[in-house]
N, C-alpha and C positions, 0 to 999 in steps of 0.2 A: 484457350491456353496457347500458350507459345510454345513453336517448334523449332528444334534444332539437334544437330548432330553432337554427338554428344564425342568428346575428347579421350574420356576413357577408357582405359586397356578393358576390352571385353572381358580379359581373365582376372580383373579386378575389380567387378562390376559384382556387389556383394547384396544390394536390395535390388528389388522386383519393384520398379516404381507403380507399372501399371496396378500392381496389385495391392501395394499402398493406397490408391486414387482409390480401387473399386473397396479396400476397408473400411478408407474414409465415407465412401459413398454409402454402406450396407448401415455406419455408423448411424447417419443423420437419413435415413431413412425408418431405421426401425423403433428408437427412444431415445435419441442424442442430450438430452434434457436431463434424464435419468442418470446417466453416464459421465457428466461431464464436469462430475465435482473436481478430480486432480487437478484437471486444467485452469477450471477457473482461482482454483487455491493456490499451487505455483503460478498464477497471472498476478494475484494479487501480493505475492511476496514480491515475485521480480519488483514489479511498478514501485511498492515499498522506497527503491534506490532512488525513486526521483526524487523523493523528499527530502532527501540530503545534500540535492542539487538545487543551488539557490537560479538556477536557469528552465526561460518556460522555452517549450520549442512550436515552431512552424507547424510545418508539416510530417506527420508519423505514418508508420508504416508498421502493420500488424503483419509480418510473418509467417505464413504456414498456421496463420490462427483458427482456423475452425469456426467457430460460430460468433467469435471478435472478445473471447475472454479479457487480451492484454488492452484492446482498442477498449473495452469498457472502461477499464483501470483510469487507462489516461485522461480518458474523459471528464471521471468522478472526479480525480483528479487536479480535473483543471491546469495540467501540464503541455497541451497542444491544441492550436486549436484547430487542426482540422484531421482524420485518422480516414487512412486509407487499409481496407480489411481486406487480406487477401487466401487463398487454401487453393490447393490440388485440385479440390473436388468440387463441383458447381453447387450441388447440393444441401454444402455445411454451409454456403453463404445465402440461401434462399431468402432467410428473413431481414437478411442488410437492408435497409433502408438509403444508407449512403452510399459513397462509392467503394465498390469493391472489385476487383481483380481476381479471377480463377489465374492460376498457375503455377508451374513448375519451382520449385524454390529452387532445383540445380539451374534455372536458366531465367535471371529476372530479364524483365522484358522494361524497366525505367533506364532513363538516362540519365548520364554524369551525373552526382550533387543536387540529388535532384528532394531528400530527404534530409528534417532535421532530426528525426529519431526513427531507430528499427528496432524492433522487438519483438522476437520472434519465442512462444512456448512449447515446449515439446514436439518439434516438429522439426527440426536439421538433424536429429539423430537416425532418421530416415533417409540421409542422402549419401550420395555415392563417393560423393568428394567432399566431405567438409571443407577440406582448407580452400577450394576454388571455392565455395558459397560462400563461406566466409570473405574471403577475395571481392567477389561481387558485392558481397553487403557494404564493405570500404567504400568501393567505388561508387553507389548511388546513394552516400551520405554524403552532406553539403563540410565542408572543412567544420573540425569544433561540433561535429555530428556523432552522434551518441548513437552506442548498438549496444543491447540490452539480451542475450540470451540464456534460455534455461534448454536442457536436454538429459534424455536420462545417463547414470551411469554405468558404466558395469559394474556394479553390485548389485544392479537392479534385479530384481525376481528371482535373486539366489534360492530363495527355497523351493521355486518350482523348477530350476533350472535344474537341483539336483535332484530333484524326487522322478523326472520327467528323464532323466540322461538315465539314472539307472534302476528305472523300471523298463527302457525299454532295452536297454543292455543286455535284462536278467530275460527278459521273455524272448529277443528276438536275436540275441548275441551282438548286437549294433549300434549304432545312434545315428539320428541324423540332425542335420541344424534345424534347434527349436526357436530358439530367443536371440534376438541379436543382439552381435556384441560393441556393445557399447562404447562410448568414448573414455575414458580414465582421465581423471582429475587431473593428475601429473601433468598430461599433453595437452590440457584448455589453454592454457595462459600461451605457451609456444604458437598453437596454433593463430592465438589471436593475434599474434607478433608480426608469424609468416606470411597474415593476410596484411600487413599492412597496418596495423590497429595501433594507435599508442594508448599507454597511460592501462597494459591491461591489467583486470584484476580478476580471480576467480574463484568461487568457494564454494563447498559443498554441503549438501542437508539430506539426512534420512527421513523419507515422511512413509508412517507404516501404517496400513488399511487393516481392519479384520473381515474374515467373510466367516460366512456359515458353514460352509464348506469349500474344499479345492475348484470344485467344479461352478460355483459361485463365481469366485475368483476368474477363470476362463470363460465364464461366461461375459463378464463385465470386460474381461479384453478387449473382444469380440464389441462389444458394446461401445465402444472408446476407440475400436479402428484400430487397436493395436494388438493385432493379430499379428502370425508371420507371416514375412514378406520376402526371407531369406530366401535369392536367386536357386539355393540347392536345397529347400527345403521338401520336405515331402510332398507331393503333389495329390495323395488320395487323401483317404481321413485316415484320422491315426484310431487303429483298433481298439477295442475295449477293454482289452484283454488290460494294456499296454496302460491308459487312462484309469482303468479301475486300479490296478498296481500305486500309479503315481499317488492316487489321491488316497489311499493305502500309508502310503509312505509317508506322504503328506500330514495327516492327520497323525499318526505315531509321534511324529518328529516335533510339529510345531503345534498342537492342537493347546491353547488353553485349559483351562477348568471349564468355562461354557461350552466347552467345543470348538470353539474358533479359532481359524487359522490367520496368521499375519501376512501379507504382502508388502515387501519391502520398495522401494524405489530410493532410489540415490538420485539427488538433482544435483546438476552442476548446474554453477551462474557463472553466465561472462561477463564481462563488462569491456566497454571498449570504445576509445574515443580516434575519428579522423583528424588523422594531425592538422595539426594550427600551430598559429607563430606564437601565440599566445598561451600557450602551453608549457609547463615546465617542460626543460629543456636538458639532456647530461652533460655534465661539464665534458670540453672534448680532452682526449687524453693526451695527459704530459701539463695539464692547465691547472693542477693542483699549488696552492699555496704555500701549504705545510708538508712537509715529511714526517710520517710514521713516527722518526726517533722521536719529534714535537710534545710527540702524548706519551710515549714508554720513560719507564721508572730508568736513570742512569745507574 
């Protein structure tokens, strides 16, 4: 993996990466196979976009992929022909057969333009800086280079978010960071702007799970790597007392007729093209034609 000093203000340093790598790690060590339905479902909706693009590309770049859910896509696909799979953890890429990269997604280690598509699934809503990844993603897309990303939203895990804030409220008078918080819809598209990106576009989807119970649900996190990793989160285990409340709460609040509870996730899509000259282009201002009065009623 690549090293480097990292730019960011310590007091705004909000994920614990190392402890993301070791989620990812406990992930694809214990049944990653089991666990890995979201991702390969959000892989297969993103990729969905290529079919609209009558362009096939070079070389791709699987992002913070995990076991190469989005690299399969393109492949089935037949949108590029050669996919480079890359993740945090050495581990989630054991079974690549082709080329693959461990590393940091706040620090790519490719050079200039060196990619004709990036596509990265749930896995940038772990970084410290979006807009610098984002940044980076620009820069080793080749001009007319396509970035393709999904991450969760803050809407996500609403229902354990509140059953989990105040159970532990009512038992220990407090809270501490459980779920982190997410990107909002609103600021995707800006972000894609500030990095550089043209042409962005961004949209949102609820895709909602049922378990058999809460603790299902936390299990299968745990299962998926996406545990917290929040820099001030609790650092023992959380009491029972506290868990058995939530899922308490849990179960009152959203429980079905079977018993089943829902988990929700909010996916945002980006989309986002390296400028080119061949690109529509905004008219510069004052190069209009017609004036306003043109089309109003006299």
């Amino acid at each position: 993996m690549r090293k480097s000093t990292s730019l960011i203000d310590p007091d705004h340093i909000l994920f614990d990466r190392r402890a993301v790598a070791d989620h990812r790690r406990r992930a694809a060590r214990i049944d990653w196979p089991r666990h890995r339905f979201l991702f390969d479902e959000v892989a297969a909706r993103l990729a969905e976009r290529l079919l609209d693009i009558n362009h096939d590309f070079g070389l791709a770049l699987d992002l913070g992929g995990r076991g190469g859910g989005f690299a399969e896509q393109v492949i089935s696909l037949e949108k590029a022909q050669r996919v480079i799979r890359t993740d945090i953890c050495e581990d989630m890429l054991r079974e690549v057969k082709n080329a693959a990269v461990v590393l940091d997604e706040e620090f790519l280690p490719f050079k200039p333009e060196t990619f004709d598509l990036v596509g990265s699934v749930l896995a940038l809503h772990w970084t410290n800086d979006l807009p610098g990844a984002l940044s980076q993603i620009r820069s080793i897309l080749k001009p007319n280079g396509l970035f393709l990303g999904a991450l969760l939203g803050i809407d996500s895990l609403q229902e354990l978010k509140s059953c989990l804030f105040e159970a532990e409220s009512e038992i220990k008078g407090g809270v501490s960071p459980r779920v982190s918080p997410f990107t909002e819809v609103r600021d995707a598209g800006a972000l894609l702007q500030r990095a550089g990106l043209a042409l962005p576009v961004t949209d949102t989807e609820m895709i909602t799970l049922k378990y058999e119970h809460p603790f299902a649900l936390m299990r299968e996190l745990r299962g998926m790597g996406e545990a917290n990793a929040l820099m001030a989160r609790q650092k023992n285990f959380t009491g029972s007392k506290v868990l058995m409340r939530a899922a308490e709460l849990y179960l009152d609040r959203y429980a079905d007729e079977d018993g089943r509870v829902p988990a929700t996730f909010q996916i945002i899509y980006m989309t986002g093209w390296s400028p080119h000259d061949s690109q529509q282009q905004p008219l510069r201002r004052g190069s209009a034609r017609h004036s306003m009065s043109d089309f109003l009623e006299k």
